[in-house]
C-alpha positions as a printed NumPy array, in Angstrom:
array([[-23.323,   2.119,   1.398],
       [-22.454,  -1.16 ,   2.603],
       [-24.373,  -4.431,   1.723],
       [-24.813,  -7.566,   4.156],
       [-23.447, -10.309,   2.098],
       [-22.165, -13.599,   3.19 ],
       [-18.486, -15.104,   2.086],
       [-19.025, -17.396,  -0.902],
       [-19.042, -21.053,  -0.202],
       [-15.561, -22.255,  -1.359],
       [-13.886, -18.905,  -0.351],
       [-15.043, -19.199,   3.244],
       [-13.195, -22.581,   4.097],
       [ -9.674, -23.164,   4.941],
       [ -7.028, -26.122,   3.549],
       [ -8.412, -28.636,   5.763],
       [-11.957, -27.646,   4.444],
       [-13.171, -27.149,   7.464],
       [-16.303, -24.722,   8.119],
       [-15.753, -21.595,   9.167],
       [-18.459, -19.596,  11.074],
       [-18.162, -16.047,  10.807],
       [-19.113, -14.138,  14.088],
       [-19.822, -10.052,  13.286],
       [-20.678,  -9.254,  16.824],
       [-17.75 ,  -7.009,  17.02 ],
       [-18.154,  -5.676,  13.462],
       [-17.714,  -2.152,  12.33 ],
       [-18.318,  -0.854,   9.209],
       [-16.527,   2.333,   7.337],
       [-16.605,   3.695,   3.882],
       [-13.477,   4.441,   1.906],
       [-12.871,   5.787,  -1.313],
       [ -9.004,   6.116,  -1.456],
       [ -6.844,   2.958,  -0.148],
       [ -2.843,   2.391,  -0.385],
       [ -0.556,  -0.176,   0.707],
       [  3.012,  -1.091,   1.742],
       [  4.885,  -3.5  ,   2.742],
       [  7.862,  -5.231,   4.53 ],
       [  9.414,  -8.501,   4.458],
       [  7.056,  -9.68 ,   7.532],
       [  3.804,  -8.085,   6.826],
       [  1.707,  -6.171,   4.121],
       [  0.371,  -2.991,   5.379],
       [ -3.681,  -1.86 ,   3.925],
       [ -4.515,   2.033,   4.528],
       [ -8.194,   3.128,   3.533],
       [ -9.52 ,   6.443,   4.079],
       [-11.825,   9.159,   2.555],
       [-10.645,  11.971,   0.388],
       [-13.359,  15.005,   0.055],
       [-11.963,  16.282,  -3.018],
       [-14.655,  16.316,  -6.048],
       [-12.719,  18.446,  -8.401],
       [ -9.155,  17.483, -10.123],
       [ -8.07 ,  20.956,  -9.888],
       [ -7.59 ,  21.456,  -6.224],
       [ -3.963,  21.369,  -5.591],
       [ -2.689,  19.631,  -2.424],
       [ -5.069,  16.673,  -1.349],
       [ -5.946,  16.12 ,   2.166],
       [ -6.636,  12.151,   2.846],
       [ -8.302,  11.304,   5.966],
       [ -7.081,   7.616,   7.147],
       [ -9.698,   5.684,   8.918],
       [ -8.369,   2.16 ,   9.294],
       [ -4.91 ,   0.342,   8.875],
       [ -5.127,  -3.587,   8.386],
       [ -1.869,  -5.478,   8.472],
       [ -1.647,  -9.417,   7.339],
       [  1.091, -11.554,   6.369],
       [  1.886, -12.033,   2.966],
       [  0.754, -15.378,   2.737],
       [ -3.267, -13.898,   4.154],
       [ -2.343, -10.941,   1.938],
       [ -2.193, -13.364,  -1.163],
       [ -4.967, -15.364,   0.11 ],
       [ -6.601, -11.81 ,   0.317],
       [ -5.686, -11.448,  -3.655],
       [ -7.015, -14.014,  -4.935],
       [-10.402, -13.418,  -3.046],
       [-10.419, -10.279,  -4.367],
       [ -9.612, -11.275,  -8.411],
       [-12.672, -13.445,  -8.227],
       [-15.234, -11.413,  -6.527],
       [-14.129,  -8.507,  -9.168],
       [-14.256, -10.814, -11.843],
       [-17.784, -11.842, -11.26 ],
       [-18.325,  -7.795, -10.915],
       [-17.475,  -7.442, -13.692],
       [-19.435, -10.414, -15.247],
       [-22.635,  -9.238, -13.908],
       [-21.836,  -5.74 , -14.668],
       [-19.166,  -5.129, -17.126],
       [-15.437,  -4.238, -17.182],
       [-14.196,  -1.802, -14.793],
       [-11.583,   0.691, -16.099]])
């Protein structure tokens, strides 16, 4: 369920714009399909898991967590704005998400 794609140039450099080489040697990949977050003054907390509920009329909802990433705010807004633009051209290619 996961694709091999490369960060877009522009997005994959830092202020300085220096080059950044990304090493996946130590990669994992895991699916999610539920994902919360929280936060503190010092860091911004990511929790992604998989629920195995397919119908809305179950009652309590069990939520396996796989993986917690914490960031700072300031990588957490860096994060953001990453995220706004790869979803935006998502949704150019393939129309508005709900």
């Amino acid at each position: 369920m996961t694709e091999n794609t490369k960060p877009q140039s522009g997005v994959a450099t830092d202020a300085d714009q220096r080059k950044i080489n990304w090493d996946d040697s130590n990669m994992r990949s895991t699916y999610a399909n539920v994902s919360n977050v929280a936060s503190t003054r010092e860091e911004v907390m990511f929790l992604f898991g998989t629920s195995q509920v397919w119908s809305s009329g179950q009652g309590d909802v069990r939520v396996q967590l796989s993986d917690r990433i914490i960031m700072s705010p300031f990588a957490a807004k860096r994060l953001k704005k990453i995220l706004d633009h790869t979803l935006g051209e998502y949704e150019r290619v393939y129309g508005k998400l709900d």
